[in-house]
N, C-alpha and C positions, 0 to 999 in steps of 0.2 A: 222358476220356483225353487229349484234345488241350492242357488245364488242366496233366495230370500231367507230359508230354512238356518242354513249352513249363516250367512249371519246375523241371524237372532240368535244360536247357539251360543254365538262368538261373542256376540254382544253382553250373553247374561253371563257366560261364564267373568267375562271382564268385571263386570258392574257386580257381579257378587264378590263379599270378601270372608274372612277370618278376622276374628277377636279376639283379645286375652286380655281379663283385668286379674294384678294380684292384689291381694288386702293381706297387710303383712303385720304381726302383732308385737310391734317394737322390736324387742331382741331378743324374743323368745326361739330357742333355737328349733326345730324339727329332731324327734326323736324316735318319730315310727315313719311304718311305710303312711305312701300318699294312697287315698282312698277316693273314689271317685264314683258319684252317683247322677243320673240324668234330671235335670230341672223344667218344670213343664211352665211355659206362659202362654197365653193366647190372647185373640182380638188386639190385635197389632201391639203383642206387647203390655197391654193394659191392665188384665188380668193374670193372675197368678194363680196356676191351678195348684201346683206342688204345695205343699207344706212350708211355711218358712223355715230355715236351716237354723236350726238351733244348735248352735256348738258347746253347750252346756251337754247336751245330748248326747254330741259327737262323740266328745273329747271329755266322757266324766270323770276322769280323776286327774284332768292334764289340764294344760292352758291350752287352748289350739294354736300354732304358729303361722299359720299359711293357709288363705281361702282363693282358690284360682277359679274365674268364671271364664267358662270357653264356649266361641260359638266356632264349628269346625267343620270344616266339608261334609261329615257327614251327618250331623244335625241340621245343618242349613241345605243338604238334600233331602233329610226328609220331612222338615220341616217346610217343603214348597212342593209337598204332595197336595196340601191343601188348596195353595196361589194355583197352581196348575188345574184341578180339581172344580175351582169354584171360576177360572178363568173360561172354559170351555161349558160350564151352564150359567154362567151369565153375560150378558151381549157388553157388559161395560169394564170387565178385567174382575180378575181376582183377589181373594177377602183371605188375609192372613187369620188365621183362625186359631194355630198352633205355630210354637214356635220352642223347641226343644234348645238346651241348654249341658254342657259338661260344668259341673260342679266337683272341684278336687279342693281336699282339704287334707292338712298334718297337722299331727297332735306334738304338741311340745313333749320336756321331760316329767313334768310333773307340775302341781298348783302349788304357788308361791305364797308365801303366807302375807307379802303387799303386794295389790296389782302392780302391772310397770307403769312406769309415767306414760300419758300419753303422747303419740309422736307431735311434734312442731306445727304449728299450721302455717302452710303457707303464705297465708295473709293474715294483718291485726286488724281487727274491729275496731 
């Protein structure tokens, strides 16, 4: 039993990871500190409980430079309080329910009087 235990540990620890996306706003430089607030999803993902991040908000007198979505150990621990949760009362596994999110963002130096171009696309239509 303690063989079976010790590798499902071993297993989930494996098969879980860490994410990072940047979204980078041309060449707008970063001009303040980074700021960093937690983003709520659930239902595997599907739904969005949070607000959407409005960086007009954010960053009102700035252009924002930098938006990082992070999913990190300890979000994806406590976001499988749930899987855990719903795995032990229900006979068929567990229901992602919540799914927590780091959201960091920096504000450039100021709003330019033309936006920047936008970046290259990878592909042409």
């Amino acid at each position: 039993m303690e063989n079976k235990l010790l590798s499902a540990l071993l297993a989930g620890f494996c098969l879980t990871g860490c994410s990072v996306m940047h979204f980078k706003n041309g060449q707008v430089k970063s001009a303040g500190p980074v700021q960093e607030k937690w983003h709520h999803n659930g239902i595997y993902s599907l739904v969005e409980f949070s607000p959407v991040i409005n960086m007009n908000t954010l960053c009102q007198e700035k252009t924002w430079s930098m938006i990082t979505t992070k999913q990190t150990f300890v979000t994806g621990l406590v976001g499988s309080v749930d899987d855990v949760a719903t795995s032990v009362l229900l006979p068929y596994g567990g229901i992602d329910l919540w799914d927590p999110q780091v959201i960091e963002w920096s504000c450039g130096a100021g709003k330019s009087a033309s936006p920047a171009p936008p970046a290259p696309a990878d592909s042409t239509r």
